[in-house]
C-alpha positions as CSV (number, residue, x, y, z in Angstrom):
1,X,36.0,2.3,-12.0
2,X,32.3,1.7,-11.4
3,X,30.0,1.6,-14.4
4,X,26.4,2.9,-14.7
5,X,23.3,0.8,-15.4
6,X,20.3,2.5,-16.2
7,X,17.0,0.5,-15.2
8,X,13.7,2.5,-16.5
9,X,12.2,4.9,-16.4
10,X,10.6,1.8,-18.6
11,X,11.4,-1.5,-18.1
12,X,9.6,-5.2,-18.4
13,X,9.9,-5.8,-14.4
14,X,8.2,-2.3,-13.9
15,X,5.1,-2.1,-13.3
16,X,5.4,1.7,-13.4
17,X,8.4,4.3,-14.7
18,X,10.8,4.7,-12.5
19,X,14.5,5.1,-13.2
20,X,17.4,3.2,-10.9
21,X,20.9,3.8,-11.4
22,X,23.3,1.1,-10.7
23,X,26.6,1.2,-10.5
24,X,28.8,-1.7,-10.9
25,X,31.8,-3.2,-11.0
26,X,31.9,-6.5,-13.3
27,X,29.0,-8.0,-11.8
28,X,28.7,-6.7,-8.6
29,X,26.7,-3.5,-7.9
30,X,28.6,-1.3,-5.9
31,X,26.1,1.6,-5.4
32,X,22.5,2.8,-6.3
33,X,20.7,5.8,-6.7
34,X,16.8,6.3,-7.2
35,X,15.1,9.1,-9.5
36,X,11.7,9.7,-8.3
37,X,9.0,12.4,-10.5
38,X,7.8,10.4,-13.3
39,X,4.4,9.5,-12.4
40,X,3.1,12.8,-10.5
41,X,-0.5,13.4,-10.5
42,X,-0.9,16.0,-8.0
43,X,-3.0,14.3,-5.4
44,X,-2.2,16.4,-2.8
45,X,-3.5,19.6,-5.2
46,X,-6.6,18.2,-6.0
47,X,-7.8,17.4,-2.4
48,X,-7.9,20.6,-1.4
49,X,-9.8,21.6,-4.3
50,X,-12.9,19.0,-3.6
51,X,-15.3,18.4,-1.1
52,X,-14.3,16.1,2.2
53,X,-16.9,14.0,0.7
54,X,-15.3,13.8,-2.8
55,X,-12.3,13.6,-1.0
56,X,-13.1,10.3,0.0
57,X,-13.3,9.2,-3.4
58,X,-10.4,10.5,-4.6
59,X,-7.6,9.1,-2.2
60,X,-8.5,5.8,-3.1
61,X,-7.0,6.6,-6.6
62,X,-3.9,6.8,-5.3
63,X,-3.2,3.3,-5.3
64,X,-5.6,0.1,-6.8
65,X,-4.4,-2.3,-4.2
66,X,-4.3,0.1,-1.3
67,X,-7.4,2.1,-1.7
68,X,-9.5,1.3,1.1
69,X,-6.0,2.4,3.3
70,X,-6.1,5.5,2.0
71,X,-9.7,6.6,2.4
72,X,-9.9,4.9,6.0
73,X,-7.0,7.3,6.4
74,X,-8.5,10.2,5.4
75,X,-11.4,9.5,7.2
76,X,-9.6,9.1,10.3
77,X,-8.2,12.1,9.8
78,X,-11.2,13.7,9.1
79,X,-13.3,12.2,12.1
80,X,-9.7,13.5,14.0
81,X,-10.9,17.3,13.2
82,X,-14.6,16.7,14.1
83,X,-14.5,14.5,17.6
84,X,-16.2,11.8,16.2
85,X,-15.8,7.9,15.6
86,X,-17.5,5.1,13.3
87,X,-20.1,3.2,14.9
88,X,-19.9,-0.4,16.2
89,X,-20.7,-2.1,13.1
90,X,-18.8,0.7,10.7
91,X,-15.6,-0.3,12.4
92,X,-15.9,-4.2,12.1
93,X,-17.2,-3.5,8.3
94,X,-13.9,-1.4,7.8
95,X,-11.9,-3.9,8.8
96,X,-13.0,-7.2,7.2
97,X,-12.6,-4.9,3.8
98,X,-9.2,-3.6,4.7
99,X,-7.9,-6.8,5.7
100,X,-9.6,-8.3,2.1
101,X,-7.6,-5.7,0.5
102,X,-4.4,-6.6,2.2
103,X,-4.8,-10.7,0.9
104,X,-5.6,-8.8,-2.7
105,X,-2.6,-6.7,-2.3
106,X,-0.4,-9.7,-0.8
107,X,-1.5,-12.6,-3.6
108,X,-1.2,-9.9,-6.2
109,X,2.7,-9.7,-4.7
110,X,3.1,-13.0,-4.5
111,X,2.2,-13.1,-8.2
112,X,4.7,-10.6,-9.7
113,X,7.1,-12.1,-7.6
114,X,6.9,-15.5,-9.5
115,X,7.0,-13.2,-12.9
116,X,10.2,-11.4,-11.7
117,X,12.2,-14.5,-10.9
118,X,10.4,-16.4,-14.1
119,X,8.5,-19.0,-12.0
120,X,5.2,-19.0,-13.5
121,X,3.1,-21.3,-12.0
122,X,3.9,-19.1,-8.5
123,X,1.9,-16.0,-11.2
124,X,-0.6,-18.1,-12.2
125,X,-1.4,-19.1,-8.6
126,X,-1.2,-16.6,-7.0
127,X,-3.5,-14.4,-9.5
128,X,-6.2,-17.1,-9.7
129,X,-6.3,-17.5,-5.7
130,X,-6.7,-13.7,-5.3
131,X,-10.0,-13.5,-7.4
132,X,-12.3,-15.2,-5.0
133,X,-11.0,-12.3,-2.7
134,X,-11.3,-9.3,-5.2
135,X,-15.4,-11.3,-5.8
136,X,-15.7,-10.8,-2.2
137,X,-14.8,-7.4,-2.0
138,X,-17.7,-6.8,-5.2
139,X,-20.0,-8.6,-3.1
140,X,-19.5,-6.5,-0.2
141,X,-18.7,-2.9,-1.5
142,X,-20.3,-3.4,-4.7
143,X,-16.2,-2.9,-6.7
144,X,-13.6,-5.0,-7.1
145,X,-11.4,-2.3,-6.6
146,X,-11.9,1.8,-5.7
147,X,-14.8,0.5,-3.2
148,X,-16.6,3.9,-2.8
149,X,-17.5,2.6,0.5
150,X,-15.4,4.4,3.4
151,X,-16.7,7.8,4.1
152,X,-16.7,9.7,7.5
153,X,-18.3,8.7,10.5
154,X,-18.5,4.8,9.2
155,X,-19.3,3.3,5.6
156,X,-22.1,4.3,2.9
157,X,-23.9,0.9,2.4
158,X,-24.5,-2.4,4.2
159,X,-24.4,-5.8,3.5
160,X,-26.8,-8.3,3.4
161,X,-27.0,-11.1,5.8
162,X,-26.4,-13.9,3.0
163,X,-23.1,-12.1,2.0
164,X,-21.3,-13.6,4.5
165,X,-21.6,-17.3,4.4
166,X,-20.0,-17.3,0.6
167,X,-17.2,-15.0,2.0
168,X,-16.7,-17.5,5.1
169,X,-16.4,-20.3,2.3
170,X,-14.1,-18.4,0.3
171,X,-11.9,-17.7,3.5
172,X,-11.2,-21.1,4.3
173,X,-10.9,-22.2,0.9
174,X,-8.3,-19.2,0.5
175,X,-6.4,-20.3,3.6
176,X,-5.5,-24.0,2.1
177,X,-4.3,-22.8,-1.4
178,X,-2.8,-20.2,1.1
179,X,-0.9,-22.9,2.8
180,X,-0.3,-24.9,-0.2
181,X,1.1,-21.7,-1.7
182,X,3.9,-21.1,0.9
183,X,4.8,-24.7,1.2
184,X,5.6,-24.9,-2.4
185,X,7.6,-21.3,-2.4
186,X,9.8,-22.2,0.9
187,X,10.4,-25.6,-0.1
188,X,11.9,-25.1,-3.5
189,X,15.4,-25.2,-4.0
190,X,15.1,-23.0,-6.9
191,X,13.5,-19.9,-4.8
192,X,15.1,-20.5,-1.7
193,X,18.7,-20.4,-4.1
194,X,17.4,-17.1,-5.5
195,X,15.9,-15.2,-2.3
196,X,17.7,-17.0,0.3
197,X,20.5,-14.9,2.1
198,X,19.6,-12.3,-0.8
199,X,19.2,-8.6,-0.2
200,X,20.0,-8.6,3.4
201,X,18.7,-5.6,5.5
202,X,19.8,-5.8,8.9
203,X,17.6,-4.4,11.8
204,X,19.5,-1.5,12.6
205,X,19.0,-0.5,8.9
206,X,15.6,-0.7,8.9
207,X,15.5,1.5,11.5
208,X,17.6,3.9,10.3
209,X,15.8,4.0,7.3
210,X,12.5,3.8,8.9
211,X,10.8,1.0,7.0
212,X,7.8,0.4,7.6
213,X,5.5,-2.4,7.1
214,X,6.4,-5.9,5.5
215,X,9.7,-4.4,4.3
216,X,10.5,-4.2,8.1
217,X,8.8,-6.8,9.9
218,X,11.2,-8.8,7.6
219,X,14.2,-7.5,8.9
220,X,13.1,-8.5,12.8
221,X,11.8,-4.4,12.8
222,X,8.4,-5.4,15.2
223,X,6.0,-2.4,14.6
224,X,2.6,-2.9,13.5
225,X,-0.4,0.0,13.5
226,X,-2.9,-2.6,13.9
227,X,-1.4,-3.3,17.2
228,X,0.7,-0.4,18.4
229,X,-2.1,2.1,18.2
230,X,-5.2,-0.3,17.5
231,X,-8.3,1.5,15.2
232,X,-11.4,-0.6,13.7
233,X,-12.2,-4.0,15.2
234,X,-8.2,-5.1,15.6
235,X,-7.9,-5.0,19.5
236,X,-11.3,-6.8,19.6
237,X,-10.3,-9.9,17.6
238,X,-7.5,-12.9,18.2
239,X,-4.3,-12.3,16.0
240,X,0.0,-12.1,15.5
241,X,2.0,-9.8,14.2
242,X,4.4,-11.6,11.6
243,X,8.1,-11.2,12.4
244,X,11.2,-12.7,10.6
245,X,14.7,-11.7,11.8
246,X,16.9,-13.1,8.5
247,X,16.3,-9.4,6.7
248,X,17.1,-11.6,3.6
249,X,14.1,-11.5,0.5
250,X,12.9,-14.3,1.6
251,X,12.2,-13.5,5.0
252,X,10.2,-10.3,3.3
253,X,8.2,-13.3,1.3
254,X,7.6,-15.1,4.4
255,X,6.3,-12.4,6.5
256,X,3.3,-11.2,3.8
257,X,2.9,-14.9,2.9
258,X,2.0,-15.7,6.7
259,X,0.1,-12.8,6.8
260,X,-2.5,-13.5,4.8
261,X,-3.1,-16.6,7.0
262,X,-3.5,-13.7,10.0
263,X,-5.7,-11.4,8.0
264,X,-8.3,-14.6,7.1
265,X,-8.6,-14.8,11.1
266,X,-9.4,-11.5,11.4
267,X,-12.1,-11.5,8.7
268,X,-14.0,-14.7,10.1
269,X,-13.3,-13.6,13.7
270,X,-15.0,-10.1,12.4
271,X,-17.7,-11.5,10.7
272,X,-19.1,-13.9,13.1
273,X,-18.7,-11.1,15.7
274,X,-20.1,-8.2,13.9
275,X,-22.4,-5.9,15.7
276,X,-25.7,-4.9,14.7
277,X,-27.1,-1.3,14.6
278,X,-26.3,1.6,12.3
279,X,-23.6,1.8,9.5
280,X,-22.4,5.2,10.0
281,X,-22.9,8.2,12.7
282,X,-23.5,11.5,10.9
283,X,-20.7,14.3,10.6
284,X,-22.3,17.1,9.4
285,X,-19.2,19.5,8.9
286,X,-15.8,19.5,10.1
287,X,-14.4,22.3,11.8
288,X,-12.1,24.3,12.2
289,X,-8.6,22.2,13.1
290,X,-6.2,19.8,11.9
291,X,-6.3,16.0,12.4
292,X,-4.5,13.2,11.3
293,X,-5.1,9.6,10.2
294,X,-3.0,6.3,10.4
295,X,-3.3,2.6,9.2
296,X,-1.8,-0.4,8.7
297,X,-1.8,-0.6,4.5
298,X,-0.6,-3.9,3.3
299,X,3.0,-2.2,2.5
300,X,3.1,-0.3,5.9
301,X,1.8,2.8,7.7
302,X,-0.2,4.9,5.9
303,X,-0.4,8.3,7.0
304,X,-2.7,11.4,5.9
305,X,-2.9,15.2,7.7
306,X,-6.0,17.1,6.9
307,X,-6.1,21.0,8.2
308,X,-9.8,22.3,8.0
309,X,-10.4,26.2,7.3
310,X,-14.1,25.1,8.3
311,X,-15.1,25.6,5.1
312,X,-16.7,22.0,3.3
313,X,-13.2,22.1,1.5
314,X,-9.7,20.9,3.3
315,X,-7.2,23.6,3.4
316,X,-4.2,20.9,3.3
317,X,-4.4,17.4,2.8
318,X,-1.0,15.8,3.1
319,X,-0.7,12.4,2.4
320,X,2.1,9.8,2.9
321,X,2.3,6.1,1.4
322,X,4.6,3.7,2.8
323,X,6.5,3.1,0.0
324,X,8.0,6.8,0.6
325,X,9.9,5.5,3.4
326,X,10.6,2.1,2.2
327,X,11.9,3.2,-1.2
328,X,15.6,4.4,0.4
329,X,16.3,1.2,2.1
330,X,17.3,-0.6,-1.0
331,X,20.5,1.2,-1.1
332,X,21.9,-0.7,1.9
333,X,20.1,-4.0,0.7
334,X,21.2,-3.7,-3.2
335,X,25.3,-3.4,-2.2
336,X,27.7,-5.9,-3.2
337,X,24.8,-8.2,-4.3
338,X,24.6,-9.2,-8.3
339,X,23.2,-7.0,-11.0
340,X,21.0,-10.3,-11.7
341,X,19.2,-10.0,-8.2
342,X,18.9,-6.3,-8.9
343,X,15.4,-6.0,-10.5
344,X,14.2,-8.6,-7.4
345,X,15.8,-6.7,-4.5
346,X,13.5,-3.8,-5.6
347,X,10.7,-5.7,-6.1
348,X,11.0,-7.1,-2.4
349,X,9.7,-3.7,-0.9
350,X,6.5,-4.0,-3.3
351,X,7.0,-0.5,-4.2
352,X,4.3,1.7,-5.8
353,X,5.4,4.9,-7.6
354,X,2.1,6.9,-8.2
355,X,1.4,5.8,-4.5
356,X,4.9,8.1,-3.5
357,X,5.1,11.2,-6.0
358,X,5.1,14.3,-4.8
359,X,5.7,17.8,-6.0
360,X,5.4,21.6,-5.3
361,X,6.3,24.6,-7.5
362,X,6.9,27.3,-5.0
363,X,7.7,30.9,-5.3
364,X,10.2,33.4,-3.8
365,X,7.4,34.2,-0.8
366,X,6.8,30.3,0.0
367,X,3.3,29.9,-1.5
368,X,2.5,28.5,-4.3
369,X,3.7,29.6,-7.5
370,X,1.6,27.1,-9.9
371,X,-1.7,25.9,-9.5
372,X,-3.5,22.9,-11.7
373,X,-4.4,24.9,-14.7
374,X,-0.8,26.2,-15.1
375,X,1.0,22.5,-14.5
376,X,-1.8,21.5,-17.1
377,X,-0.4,24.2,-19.7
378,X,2.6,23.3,-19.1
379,X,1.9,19.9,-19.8
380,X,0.6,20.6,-23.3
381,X,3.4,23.0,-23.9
382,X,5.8,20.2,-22.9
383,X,3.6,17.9,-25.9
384,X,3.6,20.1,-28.5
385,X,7.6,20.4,-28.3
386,X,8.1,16.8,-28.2
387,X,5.4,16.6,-31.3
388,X,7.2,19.3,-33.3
389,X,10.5,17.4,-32.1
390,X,9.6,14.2,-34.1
């Protein structure tokens, strides 16, 4: 008879609360189930009750280390509606940011990946290397993170001409520690013993399940937005798309370690092609319509669907984060491996919670049945009992 393991809904390895239920036999896990909901913050809700321009601002608080994906996202899906495209420059600018953000979101990995298996030298390294990159992004958007920069029709500010050499510098300087980095992770016995052959996702399962982005690159699963339906500067610019066949954790390790090697070509390629002219064409209104807007975030396709009433206001603004569709494929991976490898398994997706809530209270007739200031009253209601409780 199988017994249940409760990991979360708050745990060390956690960065957020989520709840896993394993069920095991001895040492072996023999099943696993996933309880999504604790983290909900009603994203979807409050886009529709904002501006397209405050809009902007508030997708990229859906995630800290994917936040320029989100608003380049929305804006895409906003520029869908409205028949119009970033400039020249705008869509070289986008890129070198988003592909900054994907060596922050990468190192960042790389980081709680040493903490999870207890290596810490792999944390500290990995955290000090990313914060030439998050410097970069201040001296380009002004914020380390939440860059206020993406915004329809191109960005909001430019950069000045002497930004650029310090960011070339930091490039090639991040490359070798880059390199270093992955030498030192693939070559030790201790890693390769604790990620090698570990969590194996075959091909066909990553299909199945429809992973998307590093989680199935890993598993020989070749798809790529960047490439497959190419948006910014990427089919202007010299670079591969990382594939490993094994399906294992460490082939998941390899492909966003190799990565960031591919995304530093694409930011000096960028920079020592970028246009001149204007940062952003002007968009006026959006229209009547719906659109929709796709990139490459540094866990996998991030999608957002905008219908326009006309008004200045979105009338639905459905969003999707990649971890949605990564999040079931570590069923198939977590089977028959050791509670011990557990924790690690889930942390190969780099899986972010707040990123992949979602809820809707509907009633009998379909629409909806509670709106913020309800869900908020409900909140405190939900306080006060727990306070009375104690």
């Amino acid at each position: 008879m199988s017994t249940l393991i409760p990991i979360g809904p708050f745990h060390p390895v956690l960065e957020e609360p989520e709840y896993i239920s394993l069920y095991v036999d001895g040492e072996t896990v023999e099943d696993a189930d996933i309880d999504l909901g604790r983290i909900h913050r009603g994203m979807e809700l409050l886009a529709q009750e904002k501006t397209y321009d405050q809009d902007c601002f508030l997708v990229e608080r859906i995630c800290g280390i994917c936040s320029a994906s989100h608003s380049w996202a929305a804006c895409r899906a906003m520029e869908d509606i409205a028949g119009i495209g970033p400039t020249d420059r705008a869509r070289y600018l986008r890129t070198i940011v988003h592909e900054l953000e994907r060596l922050h979101s990468h190192m960042l990995w790389v980081g709680l990946g040493g903490h999870i298996l207890g290596y810490w030298t792999v944390f500290m390294w990995g955290w000090k290397y990313r914060e030439p990159v998050l410097d970069s992004l201040e001296a380009i958007t002004g914020n380390r993170n939440h860059y206020a920069w993406y915004r329809p029709g191109g960005v909001r500010r430019d950069v000045a001409d002497e930004v650029w050499p310090v960011v070339l510098k930091r490039m090639d300087e991040f490359a070798a520690q880059t390199e270093m980095l992955l030498h030192a992770i693939l070559d030790d016995p201790v890693i390769l013993g604790r990620l090698k052959g570990v969590g194996l996702l075959t091909k066909e399962d990553a299909i199945r399940y429809g992973t998307l982005g590093p989680t199935a690159r890993g598993s020989g699963f070749d798809i790529d937005v960047r490439r497959d339906e190419p948006y910014g500067a990427y089919s202007e610019v010299d670079w591969d798309v990382i594939v490993r066949p094994e399906g294992d954790c460490l082939a998941v390790a390899a492909v966003r370690l190799l990565e960031m090697l591919e995304s530093v070509k694409i930011i000096k390629q960028c920079i020592e092609r970028l246009p001149g002219g204007p940062i952003a064409n002007e968009v006026r209104e959006i229209p009547r319509g719906e659109g929709v807007g796709h990139v490459e975030a540094p866990r996998g396709e991030c999608f957002h669907f905008i219908r326009s009433n006309g008004t200045n206001m979105p009338e639905r603004h459905k969003m999707r984060a990649p971890t949605f569709n990564n999040i079931p494929s570590y069923r198939p991976r977590v089977k028959g491996e050791s509670i011990s490898d557990a924790v690690l398994i889930f942390a190969i997706i780099d899986p972010c919670y707040s990123c992949t809530e979602r809820m809707a209270v509907l009633g009998p007739d379909g629409r909806r049945a509670l709106g913020s200031k309800d869900l908020i009253a409900l909140s405190h209601a939900k306080t006060e009992e727990l306070r009375k409780g104690s």
